[in-house]
DOBAFI-409457 format. One record per residue (C-alpha): x, y, z. Coordinates in steps of 0.25 Angstrom, whole numbers, plus 5000, padded with zeros to 4 digits. Layout:
N
XYZ...
END
This chain:
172
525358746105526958756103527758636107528858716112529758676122529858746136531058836135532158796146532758926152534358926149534958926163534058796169534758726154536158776157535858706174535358586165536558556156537458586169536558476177536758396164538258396161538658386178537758276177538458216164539758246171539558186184538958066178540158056168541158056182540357946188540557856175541957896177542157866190541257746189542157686178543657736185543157656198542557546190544057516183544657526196543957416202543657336190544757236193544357226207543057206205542957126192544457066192544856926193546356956195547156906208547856986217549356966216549856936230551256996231552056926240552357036253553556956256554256986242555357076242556257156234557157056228558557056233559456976225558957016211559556946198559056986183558656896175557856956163557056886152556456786161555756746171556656736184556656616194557656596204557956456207558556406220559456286225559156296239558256386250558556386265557356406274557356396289556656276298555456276304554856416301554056466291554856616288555756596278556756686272557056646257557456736245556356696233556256816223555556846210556556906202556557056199556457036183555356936182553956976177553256896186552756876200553156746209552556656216553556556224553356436233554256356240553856196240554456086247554955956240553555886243552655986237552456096249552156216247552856286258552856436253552356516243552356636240551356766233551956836221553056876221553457026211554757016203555957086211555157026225555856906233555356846245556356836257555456796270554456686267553456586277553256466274551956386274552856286284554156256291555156186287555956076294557456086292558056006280558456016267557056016258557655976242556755986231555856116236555256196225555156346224553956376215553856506205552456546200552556666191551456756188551356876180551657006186549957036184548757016193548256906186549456816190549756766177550556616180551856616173552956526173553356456185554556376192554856286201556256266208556756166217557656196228558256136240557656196254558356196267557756216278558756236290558656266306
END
């Protein structure tokens, strides 16, 4: 008795390494795709990082000075702001040159916080505000304006901060 082999015909080898390489194929575009989709959503699925609120109330900034070097904070001796309603108009900006985003809020002399805002991009200035409260009419000395710097990244990264003192008045 021989030991032989059966014999495959030519044409059904030619359909199997056809089925074989379609096969290979389609399975190589499925790892493929598997690992495009997967990098996609890595982040969202498996990441830690905040979202970055950006503040919809920050506008292009109108009066733009140029500072460069370093970080920009503008100070202020005095901010008007209207009795007994809560819509504000103000002119709080982030200079255009910074590297950083902002975060401002607005305290009175006894520690309350009556506005703050989200983060606010270089070049961005915030014009309309609401306040958590109203204000009676007066002359309000000794308010701080808070600056948090964060880096321009999704993690936040804190930077350096300030704080400013400033006289409020709050007229009819």
């Amino acid at each position: 008795m021989d030991n032989k082999e059966p014999q495959v015909e030519p044409e059904k080898s030619k359909k199997n390494d056809k089925k074989k390489k379609l096969l290979l194929l389609l399975l190589l575009l499925l790892i493929l795709f598997g690992g495009i989709y997967i990098g996609l959503n890595w982040n969202n699925w498996f990441g830690d990082w905040p979202t970055v609120n950006i503040d919809a109330n920050a506008q292009n900034q109108k009066n733009k000075k140029k500072n460069k070097g370093t970080l920009a904070i503008p100070g202020y001796e005095s901010m008007t702001m209207k009795a007994g309603t809560k819509a504000q108009k103000v002119n709080l900006y982030n200079p255009k040159e910074n590297k950083c985003y902002f975060r401002l809020s607005i305290y009175l002399p006894d520690g309350t916080k009556v506005w703050q805002s989200q983060m606010i991009k270089p070049g961005k200035a915030i014009y309309n505000l609401n306040l958590n409260q109203t204000l009676k009419a007066g002359t309000y000395k000794n308010c701080t304006l808070r600056y948090e710097c964060f880096a321009l990244s999704k993690k936040l990264v804190p930077l350096n901060g300030s704080q400013i003192n400033f006289t409020l008045n709050v007229v009819e």
